[in-house]
N, C-alpha and C positions, 0 to 999 in steps of 0.2 A: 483147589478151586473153590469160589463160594458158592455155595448150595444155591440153583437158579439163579444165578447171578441174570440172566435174557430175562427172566419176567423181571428182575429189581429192576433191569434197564429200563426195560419198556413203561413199568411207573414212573420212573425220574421223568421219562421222556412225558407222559401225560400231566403228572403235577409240576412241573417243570414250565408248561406249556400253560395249567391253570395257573401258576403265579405271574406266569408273564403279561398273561390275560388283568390280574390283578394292578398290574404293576400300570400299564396301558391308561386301565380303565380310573384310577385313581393319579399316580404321580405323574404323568404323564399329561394327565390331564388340568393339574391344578398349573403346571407351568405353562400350557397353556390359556389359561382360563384369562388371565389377564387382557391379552390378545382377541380375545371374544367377546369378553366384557367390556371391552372400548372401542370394539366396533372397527375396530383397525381392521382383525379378519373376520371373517362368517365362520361357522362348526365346521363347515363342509374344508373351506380354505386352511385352517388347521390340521384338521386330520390330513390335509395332504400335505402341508407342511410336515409335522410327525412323520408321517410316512418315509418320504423320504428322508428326510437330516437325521432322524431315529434309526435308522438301519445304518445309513451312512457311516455315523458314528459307532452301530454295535460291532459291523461288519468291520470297520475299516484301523476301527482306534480302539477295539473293546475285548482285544485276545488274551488278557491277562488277568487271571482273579486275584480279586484285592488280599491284603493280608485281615480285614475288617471277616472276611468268609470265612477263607481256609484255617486260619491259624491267629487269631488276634482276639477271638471268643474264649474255642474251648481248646484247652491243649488236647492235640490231637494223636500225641504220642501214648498217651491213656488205653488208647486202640488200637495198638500196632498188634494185638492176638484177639481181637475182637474186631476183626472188620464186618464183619455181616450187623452187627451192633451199628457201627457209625453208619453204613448203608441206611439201616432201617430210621436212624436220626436224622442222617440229610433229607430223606423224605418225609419223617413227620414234621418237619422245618417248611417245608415247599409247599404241601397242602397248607398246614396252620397258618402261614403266611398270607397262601391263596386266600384262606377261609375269611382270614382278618380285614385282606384288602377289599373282598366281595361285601362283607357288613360295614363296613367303614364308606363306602362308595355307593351302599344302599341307600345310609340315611345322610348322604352326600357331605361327610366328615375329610377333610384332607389331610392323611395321616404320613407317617415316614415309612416306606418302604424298609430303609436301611435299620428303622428302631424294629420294626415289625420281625425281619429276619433274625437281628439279632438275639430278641424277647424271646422265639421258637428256639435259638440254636442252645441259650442257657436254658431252657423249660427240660428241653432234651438232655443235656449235658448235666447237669444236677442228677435227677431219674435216673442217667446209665451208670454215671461213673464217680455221685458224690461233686461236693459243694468245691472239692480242692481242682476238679476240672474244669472250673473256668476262671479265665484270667480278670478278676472283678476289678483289676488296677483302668482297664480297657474301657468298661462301664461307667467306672466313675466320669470318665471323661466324655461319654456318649449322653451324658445327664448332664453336663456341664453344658454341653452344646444346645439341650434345648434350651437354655436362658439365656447363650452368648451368642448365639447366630441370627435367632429375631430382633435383638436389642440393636448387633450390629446394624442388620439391612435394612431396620426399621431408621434408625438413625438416617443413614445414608440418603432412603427415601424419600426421608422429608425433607433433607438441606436441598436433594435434585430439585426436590417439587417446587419448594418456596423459592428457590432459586429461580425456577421458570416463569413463579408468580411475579415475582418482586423485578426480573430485569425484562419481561417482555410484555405479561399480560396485564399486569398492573402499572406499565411504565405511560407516559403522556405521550410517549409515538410507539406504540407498539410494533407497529409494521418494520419501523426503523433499525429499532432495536435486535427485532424477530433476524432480519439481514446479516446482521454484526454476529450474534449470539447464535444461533441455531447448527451454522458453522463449526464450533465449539464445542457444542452439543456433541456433534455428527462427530467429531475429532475425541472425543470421549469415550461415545457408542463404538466405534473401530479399532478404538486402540484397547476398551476393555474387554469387548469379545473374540480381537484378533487372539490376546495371551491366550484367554480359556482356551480358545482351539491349539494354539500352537504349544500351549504345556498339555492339554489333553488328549490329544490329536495325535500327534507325532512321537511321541516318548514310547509306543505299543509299535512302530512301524520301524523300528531300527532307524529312525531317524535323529540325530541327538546334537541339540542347539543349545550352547550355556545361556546362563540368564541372560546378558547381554546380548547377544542377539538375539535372542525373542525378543526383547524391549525394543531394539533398532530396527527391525523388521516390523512389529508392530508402528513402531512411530512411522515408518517411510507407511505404510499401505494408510495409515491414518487421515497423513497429509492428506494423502491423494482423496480420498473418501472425503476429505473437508474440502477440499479445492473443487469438488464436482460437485457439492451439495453449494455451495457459492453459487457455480453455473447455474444448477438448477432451480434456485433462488429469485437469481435473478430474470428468469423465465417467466415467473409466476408473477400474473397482471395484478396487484392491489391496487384499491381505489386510493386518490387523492383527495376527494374532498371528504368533506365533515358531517357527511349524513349518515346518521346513524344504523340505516340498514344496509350504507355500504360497508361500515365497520364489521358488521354483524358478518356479512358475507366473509369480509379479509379474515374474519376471529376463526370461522370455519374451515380456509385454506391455511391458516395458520394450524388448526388439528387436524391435516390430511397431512401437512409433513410431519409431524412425530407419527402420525398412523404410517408412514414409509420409512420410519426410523425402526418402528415395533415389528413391523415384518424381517427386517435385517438381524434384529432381535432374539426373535421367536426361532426363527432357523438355527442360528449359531447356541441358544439354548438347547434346542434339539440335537443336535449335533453335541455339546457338549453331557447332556446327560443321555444319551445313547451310550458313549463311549466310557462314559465312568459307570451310571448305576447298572444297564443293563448286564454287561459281564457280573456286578456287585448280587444283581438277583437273581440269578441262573447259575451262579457259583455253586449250590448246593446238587445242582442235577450234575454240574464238571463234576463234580469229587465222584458222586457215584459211576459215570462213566468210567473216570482215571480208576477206582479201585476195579471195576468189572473188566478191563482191560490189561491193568499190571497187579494181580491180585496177590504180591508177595511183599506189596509194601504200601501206605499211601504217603503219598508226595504231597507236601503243606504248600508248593505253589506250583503251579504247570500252566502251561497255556491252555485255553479252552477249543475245544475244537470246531472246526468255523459253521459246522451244521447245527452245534448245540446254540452258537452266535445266531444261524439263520431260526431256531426255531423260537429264541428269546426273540428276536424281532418283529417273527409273525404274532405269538402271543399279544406283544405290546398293543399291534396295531390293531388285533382284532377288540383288545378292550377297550381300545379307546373309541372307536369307531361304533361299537354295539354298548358302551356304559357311560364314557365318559361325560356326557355331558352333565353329569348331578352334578360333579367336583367343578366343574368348566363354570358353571353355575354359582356356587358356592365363593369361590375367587373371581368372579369375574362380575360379582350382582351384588351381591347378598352379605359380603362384608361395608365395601363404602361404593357409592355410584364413580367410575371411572370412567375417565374420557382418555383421547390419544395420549394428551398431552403429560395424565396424570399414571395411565398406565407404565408410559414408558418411563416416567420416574422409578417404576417399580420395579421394572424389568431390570434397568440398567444397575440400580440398587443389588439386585440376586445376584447376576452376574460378577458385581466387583465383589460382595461379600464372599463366591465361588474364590474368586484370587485372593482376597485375603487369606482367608479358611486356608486355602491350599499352600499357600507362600508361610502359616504359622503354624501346620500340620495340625487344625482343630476342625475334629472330625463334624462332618456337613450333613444338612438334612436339606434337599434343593425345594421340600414340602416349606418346612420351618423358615427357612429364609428366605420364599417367596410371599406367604403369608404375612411377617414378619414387615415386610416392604410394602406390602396392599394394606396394613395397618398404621405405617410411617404417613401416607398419603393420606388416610383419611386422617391423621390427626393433625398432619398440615394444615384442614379445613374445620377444624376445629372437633371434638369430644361428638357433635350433634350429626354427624358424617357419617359417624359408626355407630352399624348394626352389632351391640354389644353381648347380645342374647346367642348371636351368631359366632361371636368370637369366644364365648363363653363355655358352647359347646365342642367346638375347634380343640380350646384348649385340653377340655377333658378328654377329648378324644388321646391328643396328645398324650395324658398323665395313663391312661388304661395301655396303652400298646404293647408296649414292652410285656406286661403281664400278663394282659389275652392272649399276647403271640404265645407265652410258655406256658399257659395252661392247655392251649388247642395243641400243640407240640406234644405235652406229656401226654393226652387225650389218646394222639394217634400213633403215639409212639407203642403205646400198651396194645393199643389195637392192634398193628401190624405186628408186634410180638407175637401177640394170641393167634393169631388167623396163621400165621407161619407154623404152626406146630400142626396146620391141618393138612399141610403140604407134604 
């Protein structure tokens, strides 16, 4: 048996708890931010969104740790006579994680949770067991992604945005147009977020649909989402004549339905990073559970168990709720001003970059490719849009993570060494 194995628990269970808290108060909050920053929901309408769709997904779709945790870093096999060693590294990983997402979300930086972790597990894994225990072929491609996942969703963003400019708000019948087109839109928005949920979703439930139907299923619920956005369309009284404050008003009901397309949005976001990152960042407290519980071997993948799910949820929503708003702030202000119409170019951007990423197996940062999308839009509107002192800092935050995360890692790795030998 390992020595205390009840007190390592009950840390996993505490730092565990402070990175979910991290995780909340930062990633959680930047894919919200958009949604708040154009006014589509309030902080308060958010957090209960998260709330819900966030557990949703960690509880429902989020039982499986990724290979990115358990086995995709450090080879784990290095520690099959040293488990009290990897113990003591899944936890200086959780703390340092914590510690990173708490400074990064103090001076309201939107950092990667997934880079974060990863920076702790090699800071660790170097220190225990030498440079030959992590798999650096993994890294390279985690470095790759932060150049090809903004470029992609940034792309993406701007052809939505301009596209919204160029056939509806820029057109000489706007209202007209808005009828034909938004339809389209909505037929876009349901058939990109139906896949995310239905490859994310379901694949953790014993549920299993080849690609072709996810795509058929997606397109039939699609229609119907475009058929009832028509009805609802054509509810909505626009003026007829040519006075300019009656435009004014139509321009407005024209940004109250993309603000009813960003809440559809923001849910199925929630929902979909509940169910991928959450299990991703509580991965390190699974392992130390699975070794305190089968302590004659550790197992590189298991299911998570559903209270360790229940307490990564509570974590999340307690920091979103009590920190979040710097990062909410950060993405939703403070890179370019955002309105419905322009937010939910962004949103829908992340989302399909989620399916692409996922459908070419190039590992995602939901930070990097939402940023990424809110930097597509403002360059829609030209260079003068964006706050580039803000995206300047973004970036460096970006380039430090990975390294912060493995020096706060080796930090407490040595700690918890040392203070064990008091025990």
């Amino acid at each position: 048996m390992i020595p205390h194995a009840d007190l390592l628990l009950l840390l996993a269970c505490l730092f565990g708890f402070f990175m979910a808290w991290g995780v909340g108060a930062n990633d959680v909050a930047n894919a919200m931010g958009t949604s708040v920053g154009s006014k589509a929901l309030t902080i308060k309408q958010a957090i209960v969104i998260a709330v819900v769709f966030e557990a949703l997904g960690a509880m429902l779709a989020g039982g499986q740790v990724t290979d990115t945790i358990r086995s995709s870093i450090i080879h784990v096999d290095f520690y099959t006579h040293s488990k009290s060693i990897f113990m003591f590294g899944m936890l200086s990983a959780l703390l340092a994680a914590g510690t990173w997402l708490m400074i990064a979300t103090y001076f309201a930086w939107p950092v990667s949770t997934t880079h974060t972790i990863v920076g702790a597990l090699v800071g660790f894994g170097v220190v225990s067991a030498g440079v030959h225990a992590i798999q650096w072929s993994h890294l390279i491609n985690i470095v790759l992604s932060w150049i090809v996942t903004p470029i992609i969703s940034g792309a993406i963003a701007y052809a939505l945005f301009r596209s919204v400019q160029e056939l509806i708000f820029e057109s000489k019948n706007p209202i007209r147009r808005a009828k034909y087109w938004i339809p389209v839109y909505i037929f876009l928005v349901s058939m990109v977020l139906t896949l995310v949920t239905l490859v994310s979703g379901l694949k953790h439930l014993n549920i299993t649909l080849s690609t072709w139907q996810n795509v058929e299923l997606s397109v039939l619920i699609s229609l119907i989402a475009s058929a009832l956005g028509v009805y609802l369309l054509n509810r909505i009284r626009f003026s007829e004549r040519s006075n300019s404050s009656d435009h004014h008003a139509d321009f407005e009901k024209l940004e109250r339905v993309f603000s009813i397309l960003m809440i559809f949005t923001a849910c199925a976001m929630a929902f979909a990073h509940g169910s991928n990152d959450v299990a991703n960042a509580i991965g390190p407290l699974a392992a130390v559970v699975d070794i305190a519980h089968h302590a004659s071997l550790i197992r590189q993948q298991s299911g998570i168990p559903l209270w360790v799910l229940g307490l990564g949820a509570l974590g999340i929503v307690f920091g979103l709720a009590t920190y979040g708003h710097r990062v909410i702030a950060t993405i939703g202000d403070n890179i370019t001003q955002l309105t419905p119409s322009r937010g939910f170019a962004a949103q829908l951007a992340t989302a399909s970059t989620v399916i692409i990423a996922s459908g070419i197996g190039l590992p995602i940062s939901t930070t990097q490719t939402l940023v990424g999308a809110v930097f597509g839009v403002g360059l829609a509107r030209g260079m003068g849009a964006l706050n580039l002192s803000v995206i300047g800092n973004i970036f460096v935050s970006w380039v430090i993570t990975v390294p912060a995360g493995a020096l706060l890692a080796i930090i407490y790795f040595f700690i918890l060494k040392w203070s064990w030998h008091f025990l």
